[in-house]
BALOBA-1460 file (C-alpha; in Angstrom, 3 decimals):
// residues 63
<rec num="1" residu="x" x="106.941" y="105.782" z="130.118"/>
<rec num="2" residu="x" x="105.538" y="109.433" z="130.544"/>
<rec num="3" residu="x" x="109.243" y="110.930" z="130.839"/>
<rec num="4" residu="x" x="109.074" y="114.249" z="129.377"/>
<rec num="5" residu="x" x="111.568" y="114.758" z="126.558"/>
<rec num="6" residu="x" x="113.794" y="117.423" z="127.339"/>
<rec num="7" residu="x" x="115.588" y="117.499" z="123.974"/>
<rec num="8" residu="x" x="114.986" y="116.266" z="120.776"/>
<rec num="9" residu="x" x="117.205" y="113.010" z="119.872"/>
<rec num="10" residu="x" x="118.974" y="113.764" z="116.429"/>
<rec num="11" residu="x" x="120.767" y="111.142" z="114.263"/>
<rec num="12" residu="x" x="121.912" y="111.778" z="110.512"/>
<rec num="13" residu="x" x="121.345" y="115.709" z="111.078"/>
<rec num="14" residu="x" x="117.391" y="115.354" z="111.501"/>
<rec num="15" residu="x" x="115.231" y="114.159" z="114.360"/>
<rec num="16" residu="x" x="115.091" y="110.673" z="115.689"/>
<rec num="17" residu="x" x="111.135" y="109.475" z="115.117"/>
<rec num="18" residu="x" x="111.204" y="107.865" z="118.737"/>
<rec num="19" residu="x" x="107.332" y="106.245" z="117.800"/>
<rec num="20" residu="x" x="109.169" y="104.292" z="114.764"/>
<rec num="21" residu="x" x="112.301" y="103.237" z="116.321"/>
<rec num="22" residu="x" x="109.635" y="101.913" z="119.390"/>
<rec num="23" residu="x" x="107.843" y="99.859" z="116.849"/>
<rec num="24" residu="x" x="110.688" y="98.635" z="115.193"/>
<rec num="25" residu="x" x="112.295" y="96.930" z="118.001"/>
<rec num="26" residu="x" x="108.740" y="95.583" z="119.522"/>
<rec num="27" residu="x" x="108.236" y="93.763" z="116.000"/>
<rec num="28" residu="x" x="111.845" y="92.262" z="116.660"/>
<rec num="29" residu="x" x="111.019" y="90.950" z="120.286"/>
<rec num="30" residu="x" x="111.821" y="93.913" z="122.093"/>
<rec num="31" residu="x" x="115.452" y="95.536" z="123.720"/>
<rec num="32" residu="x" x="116.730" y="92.779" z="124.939"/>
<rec num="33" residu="x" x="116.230" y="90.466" z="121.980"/>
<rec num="34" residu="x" x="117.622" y="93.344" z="119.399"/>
<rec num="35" residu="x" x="120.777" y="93.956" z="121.605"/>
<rec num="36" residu="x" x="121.509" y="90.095" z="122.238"/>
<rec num="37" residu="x" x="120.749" y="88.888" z="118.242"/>
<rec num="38" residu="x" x="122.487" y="92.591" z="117.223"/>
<rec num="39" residu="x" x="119.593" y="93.481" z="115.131"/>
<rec num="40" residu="x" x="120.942" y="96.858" z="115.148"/>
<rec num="41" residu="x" x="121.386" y="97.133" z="111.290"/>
<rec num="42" residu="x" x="117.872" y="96.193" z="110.761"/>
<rec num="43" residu="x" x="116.657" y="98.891" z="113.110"/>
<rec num="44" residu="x" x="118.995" y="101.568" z="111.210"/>
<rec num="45" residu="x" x="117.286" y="100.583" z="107.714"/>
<rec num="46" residu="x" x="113.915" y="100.604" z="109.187"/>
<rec num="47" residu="x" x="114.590" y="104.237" z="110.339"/>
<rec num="48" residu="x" x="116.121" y="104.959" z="106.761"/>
<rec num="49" residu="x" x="119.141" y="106.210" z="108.332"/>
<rec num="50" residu="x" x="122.936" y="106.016" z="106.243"/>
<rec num="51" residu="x" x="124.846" y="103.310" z="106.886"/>
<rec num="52" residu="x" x="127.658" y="105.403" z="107.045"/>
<rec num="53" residu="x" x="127.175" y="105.920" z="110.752"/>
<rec num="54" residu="x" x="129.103" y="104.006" z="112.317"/>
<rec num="55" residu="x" x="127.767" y="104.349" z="115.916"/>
<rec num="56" residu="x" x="124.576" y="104.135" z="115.496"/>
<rec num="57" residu="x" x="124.072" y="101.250" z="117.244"/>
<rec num="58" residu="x" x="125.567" y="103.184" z="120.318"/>
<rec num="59" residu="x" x="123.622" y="105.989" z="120.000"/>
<rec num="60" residu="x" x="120.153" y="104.588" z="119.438"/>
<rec num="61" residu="x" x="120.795" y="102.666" z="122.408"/>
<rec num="62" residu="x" x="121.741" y="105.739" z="124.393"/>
<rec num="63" residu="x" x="119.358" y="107.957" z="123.275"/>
């Protein structure tokens, strides 16, 4: 919403692409609907991120 990014948002040891993890939730009804179904595993794979993360639920949601 025109917020200037300060930092860069890093996940896995590489930067976050903020325009794909937008897209991703919009095609899966938006915030609310991701964090109420917990389509948060979907959104991981669509970013290609490892599994092995355990919060990244948490942290997509916070960053």
């Amino acid at each position: 919403m025109r917020t200037p990014i300060n930092r860069l948002p890093i996940m896995a040891k590489s930067v976050l692409d903020l325009y794909e993890l937008y897209n991703l939730v919009i095609a899966r009804g938006g915030l609310v609907d991701v964090i109420n179904k917990k389509l948060w595993q979907e959104i991981i794979k669509g970013l290609h991120l490892p599994s092995s993360i355990t919060s990244a639920a948490f942290t997509l949601r916070t960053q």
